[in-house]
C-alpha positions in Angstrom: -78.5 -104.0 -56.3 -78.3 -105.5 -59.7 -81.7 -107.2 -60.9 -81.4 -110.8 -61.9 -81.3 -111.8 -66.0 -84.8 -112.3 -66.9 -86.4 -115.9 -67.4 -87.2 -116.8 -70.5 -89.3 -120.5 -71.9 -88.1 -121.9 -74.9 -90.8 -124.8 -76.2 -88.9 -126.4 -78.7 -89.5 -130.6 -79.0 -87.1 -132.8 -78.6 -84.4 -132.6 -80.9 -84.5 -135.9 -83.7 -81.9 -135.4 -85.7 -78.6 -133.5 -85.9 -79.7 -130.4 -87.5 -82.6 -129.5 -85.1 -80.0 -130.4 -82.1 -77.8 -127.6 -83.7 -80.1 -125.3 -84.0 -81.7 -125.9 -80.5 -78.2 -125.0 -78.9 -77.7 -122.1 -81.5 -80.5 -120.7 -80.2 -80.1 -121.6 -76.6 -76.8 -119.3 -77.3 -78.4 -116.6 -78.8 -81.0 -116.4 -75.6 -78.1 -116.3 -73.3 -76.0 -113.4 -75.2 -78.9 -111.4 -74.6 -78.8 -111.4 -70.9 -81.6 -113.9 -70.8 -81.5 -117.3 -68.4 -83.4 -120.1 -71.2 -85.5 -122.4 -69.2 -86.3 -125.5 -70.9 -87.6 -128.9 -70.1 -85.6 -132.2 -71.8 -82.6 -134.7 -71.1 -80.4 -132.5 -73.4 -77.5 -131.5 -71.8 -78.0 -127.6 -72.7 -81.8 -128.1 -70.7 -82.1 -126.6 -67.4 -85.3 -129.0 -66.0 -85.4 -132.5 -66.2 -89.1 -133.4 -67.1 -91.5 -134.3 -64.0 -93.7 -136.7 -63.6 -96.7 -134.2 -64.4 -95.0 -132.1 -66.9 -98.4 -129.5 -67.3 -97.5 -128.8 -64.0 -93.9 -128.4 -64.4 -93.9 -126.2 -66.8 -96.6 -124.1 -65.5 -94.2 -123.5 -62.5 -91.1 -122.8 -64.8 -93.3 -120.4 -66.6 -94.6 -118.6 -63.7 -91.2 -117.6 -62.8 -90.5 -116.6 -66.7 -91.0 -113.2 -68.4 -91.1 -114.2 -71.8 -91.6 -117.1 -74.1 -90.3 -118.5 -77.8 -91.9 -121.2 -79.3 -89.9 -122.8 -82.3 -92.7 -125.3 -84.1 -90.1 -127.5 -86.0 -91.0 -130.8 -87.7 -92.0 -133.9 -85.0 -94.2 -136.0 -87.3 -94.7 -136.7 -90.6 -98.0 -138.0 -92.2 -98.0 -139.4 -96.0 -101.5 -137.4 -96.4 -103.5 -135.3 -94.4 -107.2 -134.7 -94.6 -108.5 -131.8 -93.2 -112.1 -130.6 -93.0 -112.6 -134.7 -93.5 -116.6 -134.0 -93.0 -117.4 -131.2 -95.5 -118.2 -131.0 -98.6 -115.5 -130.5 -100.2 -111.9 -131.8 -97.6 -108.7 -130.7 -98.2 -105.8 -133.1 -98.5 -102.4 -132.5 -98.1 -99.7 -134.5 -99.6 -97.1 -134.9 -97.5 -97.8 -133.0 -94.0 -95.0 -132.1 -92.0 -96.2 -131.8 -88.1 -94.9 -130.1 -84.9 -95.3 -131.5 -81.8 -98.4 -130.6 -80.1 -96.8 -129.4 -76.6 -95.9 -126.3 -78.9 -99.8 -125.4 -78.8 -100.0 -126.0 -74.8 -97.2 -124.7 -74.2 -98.3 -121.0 -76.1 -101.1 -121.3 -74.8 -100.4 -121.1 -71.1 -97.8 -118.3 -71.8 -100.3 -116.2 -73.6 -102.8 -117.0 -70.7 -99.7 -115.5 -68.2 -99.3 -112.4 -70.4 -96.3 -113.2 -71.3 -94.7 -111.5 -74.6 -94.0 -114.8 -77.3 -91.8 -114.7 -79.9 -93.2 -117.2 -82.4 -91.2 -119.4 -85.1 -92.4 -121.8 -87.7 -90.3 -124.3 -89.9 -90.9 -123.1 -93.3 -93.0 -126.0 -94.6 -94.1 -127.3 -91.2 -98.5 -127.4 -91.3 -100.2 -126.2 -88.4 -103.4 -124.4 -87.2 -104.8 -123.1 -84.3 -102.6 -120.5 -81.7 -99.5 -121.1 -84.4 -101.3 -119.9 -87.2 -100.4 -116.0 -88.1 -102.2 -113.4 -86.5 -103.7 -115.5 -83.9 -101.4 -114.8 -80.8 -99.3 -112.8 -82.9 -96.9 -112.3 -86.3 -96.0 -116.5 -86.5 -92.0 -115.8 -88.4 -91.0 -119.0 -90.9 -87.6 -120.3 -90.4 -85.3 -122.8 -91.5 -84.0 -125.3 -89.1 -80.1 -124.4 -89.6 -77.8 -122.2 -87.3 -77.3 -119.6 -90.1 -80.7 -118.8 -90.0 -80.4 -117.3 -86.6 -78.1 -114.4 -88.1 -80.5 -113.4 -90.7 -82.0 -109.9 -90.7 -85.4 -111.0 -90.4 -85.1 -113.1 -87.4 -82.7 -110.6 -86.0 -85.5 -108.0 -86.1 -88.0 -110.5 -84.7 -85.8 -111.0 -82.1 -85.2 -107.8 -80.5 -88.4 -106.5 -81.2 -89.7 -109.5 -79.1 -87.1 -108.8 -76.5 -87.5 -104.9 -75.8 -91.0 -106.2 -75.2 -89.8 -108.6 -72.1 -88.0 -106.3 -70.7 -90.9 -103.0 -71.0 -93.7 -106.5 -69.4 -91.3 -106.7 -67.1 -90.8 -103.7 -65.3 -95.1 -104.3 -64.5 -94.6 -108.2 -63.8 -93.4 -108.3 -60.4 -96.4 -107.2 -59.1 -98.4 -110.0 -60.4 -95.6 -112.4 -61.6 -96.0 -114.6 -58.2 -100.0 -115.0 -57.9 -99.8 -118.2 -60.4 -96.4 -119.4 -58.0 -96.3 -122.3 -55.2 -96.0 -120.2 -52.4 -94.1 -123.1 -50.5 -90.9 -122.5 -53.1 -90.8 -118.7 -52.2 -87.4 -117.7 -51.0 -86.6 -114.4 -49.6 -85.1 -113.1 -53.2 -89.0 -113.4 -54.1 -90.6 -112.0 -51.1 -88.7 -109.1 -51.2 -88.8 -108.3 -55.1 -92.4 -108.2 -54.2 -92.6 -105.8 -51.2 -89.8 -103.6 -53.1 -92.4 -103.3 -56.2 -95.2 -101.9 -54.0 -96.0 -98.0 -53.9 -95.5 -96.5 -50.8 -99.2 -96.5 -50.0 -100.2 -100.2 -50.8 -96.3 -100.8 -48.3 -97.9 -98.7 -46.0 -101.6 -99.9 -45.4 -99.7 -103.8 -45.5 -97.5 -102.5 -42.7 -100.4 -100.7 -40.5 -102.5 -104.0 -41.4 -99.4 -106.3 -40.2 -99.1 -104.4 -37.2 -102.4 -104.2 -36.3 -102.9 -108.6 -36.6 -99.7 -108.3 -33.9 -101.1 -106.4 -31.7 -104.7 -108.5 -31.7 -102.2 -111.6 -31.4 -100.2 -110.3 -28.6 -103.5 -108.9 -26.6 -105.0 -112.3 -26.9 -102.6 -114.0 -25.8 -102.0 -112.6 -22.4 -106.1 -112.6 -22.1 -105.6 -116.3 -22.8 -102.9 -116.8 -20.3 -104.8 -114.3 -17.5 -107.6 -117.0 -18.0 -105.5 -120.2 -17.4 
């Protein structure tokens, strides 16, 4: 039996302006003629989840079920100046800074903290720090915000790099991939991708064990009913 197409997160803010909506669905596309199922949270028609009332949750439920991540830090804000290191000596100020939304940062950092593989994109000109600065999860690519520049070479090769690496995680993940789950939205697809990743002898002390929790059940109840 065929496995299903891996699940991938895109965090990606919401689209302002005609440019960034194109290359959202570009990229959505892109995701998809890999074999991958995008999971995203928005109002767009191209999301798949409508945001929740607790969205920290949400997405740490969508991501649970994910194998890979892409984060895409595009422009959200824009400041006139920006001071940084405001207390030392000697600050810095930038002169106009160009700001991503700050659910790029959460949203990186729970995938890294799942052990997900994250493909990592940057708006040329965008200013950030922390888990999007290079080197800090990983090789942060620049990009232009523009369809074409999902066919250039370089994010071509980012690309498949990143996904050969979702699909080598994954043939390890569904072992673990359900501990961080709500076990109340298991179905069967789920409970058996997990007993069909166990070795023979982890299948085997579960079944002895499973048997074994019968059998006390079943003795104890006809003590139970030999006492009424």
């Amino acid at each position: 039996m065929a496995s299903e197409s891996p699940n991938v997160f895109l965090s990606i803010g919401r689209p302002q302006n005609d440019l960034q909506r194109e290359f959202k669905a570009a990229l959505i596309e892109i995701i998809k003629s890999r074999g991958f199922v995008p999971r995203t949270v928005g109002r767009e028609k191209e999301d798949s989840d409508i945001p929740s009332v607790r969205p920290v949750d949400q997405i740490k439920r969508i991501l649970s079920k994910c194998d890979g991540a892409i984060v895409v830090a595009y422009e959200r804000h824009m400041t006139t100046s920006l001071m940084t290191n405001s207390l030392a000596t000697r600050p810095t100020e930038i002169a106009p800074a160009r700001l991503p939304t700050l659910w790029n940062h959460a949203e990186a950092a729970m995938a890294y903290y799942m052990g997900l593989p994250i493909l990592l994109l940057r708006e040329k000109g965008v200013w950030t720090d922390s888990l999007l600065d290079d080197g800090v999860l990983g090789t942060v690519g620049e990009i232009e915000i523009n369809s074409r520049s999902l066919v250039a070479h370089d994010f071509q090769g980012q690309f498949s790099s990143w996904a050969e690496n979702v699909h080598e995680s994954r043939k390890d993940r569904p072992r673990h991939k359900y501990v961080a789950g709500d076990p109340e939205s298991f179905t069967l697809h789920d409970i058996m991708a997990i007993v069909g990743n166990m070795t023979w002898k982890t299948a085997l002390f579960l079944s002895g064990a499973l048997i074994t929790v019968l059998s006390f059940a079943f003795s104890a109840g006809i003590w139970v009913d030999h006492l009424k």
